[in-house]
C-alpha positions in Angstrom: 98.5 70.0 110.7 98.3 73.5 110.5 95.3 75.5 109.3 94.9 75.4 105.3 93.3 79.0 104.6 91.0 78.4 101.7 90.1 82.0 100.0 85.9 81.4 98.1 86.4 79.3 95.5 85.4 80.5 91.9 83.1 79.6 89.6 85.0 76.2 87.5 83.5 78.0 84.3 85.7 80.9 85.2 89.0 79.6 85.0 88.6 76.3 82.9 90.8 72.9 83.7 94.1 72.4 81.4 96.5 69.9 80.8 99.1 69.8 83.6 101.8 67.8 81.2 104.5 68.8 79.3 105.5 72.6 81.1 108.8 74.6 81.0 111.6 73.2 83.7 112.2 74.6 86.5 116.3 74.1 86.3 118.1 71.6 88.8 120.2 74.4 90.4 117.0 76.7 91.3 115.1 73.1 92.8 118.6 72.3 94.9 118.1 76.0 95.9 114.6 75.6 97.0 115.0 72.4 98.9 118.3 73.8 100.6 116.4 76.7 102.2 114.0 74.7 103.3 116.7 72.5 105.0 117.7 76.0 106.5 114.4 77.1 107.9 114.2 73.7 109.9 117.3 74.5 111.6 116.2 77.7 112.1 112.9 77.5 113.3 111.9 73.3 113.9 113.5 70.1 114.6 116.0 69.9 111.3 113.6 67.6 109.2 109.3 68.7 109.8 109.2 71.4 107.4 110.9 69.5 104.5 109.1 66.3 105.0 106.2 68.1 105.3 106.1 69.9 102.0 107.8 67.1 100.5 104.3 64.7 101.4 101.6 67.6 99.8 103.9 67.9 96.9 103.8 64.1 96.5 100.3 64.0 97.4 99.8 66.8 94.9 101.1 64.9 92.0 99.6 61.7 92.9 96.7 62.8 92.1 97.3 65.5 89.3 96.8 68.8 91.0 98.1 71.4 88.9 99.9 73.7 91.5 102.8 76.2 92.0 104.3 77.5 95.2 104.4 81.3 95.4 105.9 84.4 98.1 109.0 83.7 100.0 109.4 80.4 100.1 109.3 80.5 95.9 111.9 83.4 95.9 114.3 81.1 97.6 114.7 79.1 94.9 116.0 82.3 92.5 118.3 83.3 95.6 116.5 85.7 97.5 116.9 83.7 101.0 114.5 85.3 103.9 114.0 82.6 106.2 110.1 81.2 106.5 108.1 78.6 107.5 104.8 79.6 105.7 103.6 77.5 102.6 101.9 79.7 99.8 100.3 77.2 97.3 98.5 78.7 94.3 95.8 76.5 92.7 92.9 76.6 90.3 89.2 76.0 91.5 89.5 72.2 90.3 92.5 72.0 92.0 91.5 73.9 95.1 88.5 71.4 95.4 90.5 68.5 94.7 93.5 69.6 97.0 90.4 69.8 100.1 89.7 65.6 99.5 93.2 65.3 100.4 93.7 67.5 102.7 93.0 64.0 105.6 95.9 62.1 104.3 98.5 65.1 105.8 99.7 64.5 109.1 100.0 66.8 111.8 103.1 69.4 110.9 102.3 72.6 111.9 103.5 74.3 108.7 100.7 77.6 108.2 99.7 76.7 104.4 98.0 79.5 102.6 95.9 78.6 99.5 95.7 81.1 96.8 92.9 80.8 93.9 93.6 81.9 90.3 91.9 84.3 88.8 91.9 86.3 92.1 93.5 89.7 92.4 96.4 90.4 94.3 96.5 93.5 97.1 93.0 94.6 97.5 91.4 92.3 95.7 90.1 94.3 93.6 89.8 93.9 89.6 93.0 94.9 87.7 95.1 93.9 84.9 97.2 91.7 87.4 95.8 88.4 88.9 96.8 84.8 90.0 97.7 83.0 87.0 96.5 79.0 86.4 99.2 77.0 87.5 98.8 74.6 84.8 99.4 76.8 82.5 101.9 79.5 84.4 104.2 77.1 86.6 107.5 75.6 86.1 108.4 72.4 86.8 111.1 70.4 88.8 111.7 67.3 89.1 110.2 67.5 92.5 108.5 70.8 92.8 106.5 73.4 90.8 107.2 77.6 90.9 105.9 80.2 89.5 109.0 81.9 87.3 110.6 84.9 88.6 109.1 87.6 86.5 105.0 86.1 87.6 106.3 86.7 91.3 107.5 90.0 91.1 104.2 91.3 89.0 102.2 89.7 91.9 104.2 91.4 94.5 104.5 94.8 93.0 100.3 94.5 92.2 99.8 93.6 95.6 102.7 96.5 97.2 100.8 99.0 94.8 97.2 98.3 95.1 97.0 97.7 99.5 98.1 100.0 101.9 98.7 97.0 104.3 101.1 95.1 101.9 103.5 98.1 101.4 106.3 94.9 102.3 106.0 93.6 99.2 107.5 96.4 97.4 110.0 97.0 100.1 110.7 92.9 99.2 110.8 93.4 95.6 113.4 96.1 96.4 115.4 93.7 98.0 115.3 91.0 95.5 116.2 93.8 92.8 119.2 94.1 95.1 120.5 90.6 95.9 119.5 89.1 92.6 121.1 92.3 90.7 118.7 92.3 88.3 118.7 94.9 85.6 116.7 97.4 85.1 115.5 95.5 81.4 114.1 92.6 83.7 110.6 95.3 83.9 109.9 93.9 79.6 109.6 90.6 81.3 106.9 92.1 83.7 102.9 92.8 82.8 102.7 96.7 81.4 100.9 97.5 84.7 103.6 97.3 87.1 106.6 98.4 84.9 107.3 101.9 85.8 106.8 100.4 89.5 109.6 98.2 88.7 111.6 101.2 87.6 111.8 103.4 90.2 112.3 100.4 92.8 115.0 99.5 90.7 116.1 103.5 90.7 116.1 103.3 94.0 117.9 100.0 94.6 121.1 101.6 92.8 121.5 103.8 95.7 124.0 102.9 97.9 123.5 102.2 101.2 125.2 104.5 104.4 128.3 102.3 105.8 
């Protein structure tokens, strides 16, 4: 398997356990979405089947043991239609989880698929404090019947604090751009979005209504 990148875990008093049951859904055509690019990225990149099968066994292994979890970056932003082609696995967990996810990190088999772990609570971009940080997936995700996201709105704050806050991650908000402009969102999608990247959204948004040179 490819190497998991684990980031320090926190403290478990700082972001407490919660219940995993009963959240929002993520719909059926945004799932079909998700697993379709996937489908795409092995006949891209692999064999046509090791990418799929291989998320599909740590989101079965995830569940089977009650790992609250949701998949983030580019891979997530297929599922809402923005489609650039990856093979990296972004998981976000909570320090239970994290810990958990390691006991069961033996029972993968060797894929190759680069999975990234990210820890809420942590900070996007530099990693420094600020008013925008990983959410807990038991309490932030969306559920499918197969797979767990954050929504749309938790990945754009997380991409425009990150774009904003690191010099190095400038791609995000070039991304964000992009997903303003194939999703056509509006520019009253920033009320969905934490106060602190708002007027970020804006002018991204100002600047994806500009029409591109033939």
């Amino acid at each position: 398997m490819a190497a998991i990148c684990y980031p320090e875990v926190m403290r478990e008093e700082e972001i407490p356990s919660r219940s995993w049951e009963n959240r929002p859904r993520l719909s059926r055509e945004h799932e079909a979405r998700f697993f379709a690019s996937i489908e795409e990225a092995d006949r891209f990149f692999g064999d046509g089947a090791s990418m799929r099968s291989a998320i599909q066994q740590i989101l079965r292994l995830l569940d089977e043991n009650s790992i609250p979890y949701a998949i983030l970056g580019t891979t997530a932003l297929n599922a809402y239609g923005f489609a650039p082609m990856t093979i990296d696995l972004d998981l976000l967990l909570n320090a239970e989880g994290s810990e958990a996810f390691k006991t069961i990190q033996p029972a993968l088999t060797n894929h190759g698929v680069p999975t990234h772990i990210w820890l809420a609570g942590k900070y996007p971009g530099d990693g420094r404090p600020k008013p925008v940080a990983y959410p807990d997936p038991a309490t932030a995700a969306v559920r499918g019947e197969k797979v767990a996201l954050l929504p749309l709105s938790r990945l754009i704050e997380l991409m425009l604090a990150s774009g904003m806050t690191a010099p190095h991650r400038l791609k995000d908000l070039a991304d964000v751009l992009e997903v303003i402009r194939t999703l056509k969102l509006p520019a009253g999608f920033a009320d969905e979005l934490h106060p602190y990247v708002q007027d970020k959204y804006r002018v991204l948004w100002q600047a994806a209504q500009i029409q591109r040179p033939e």
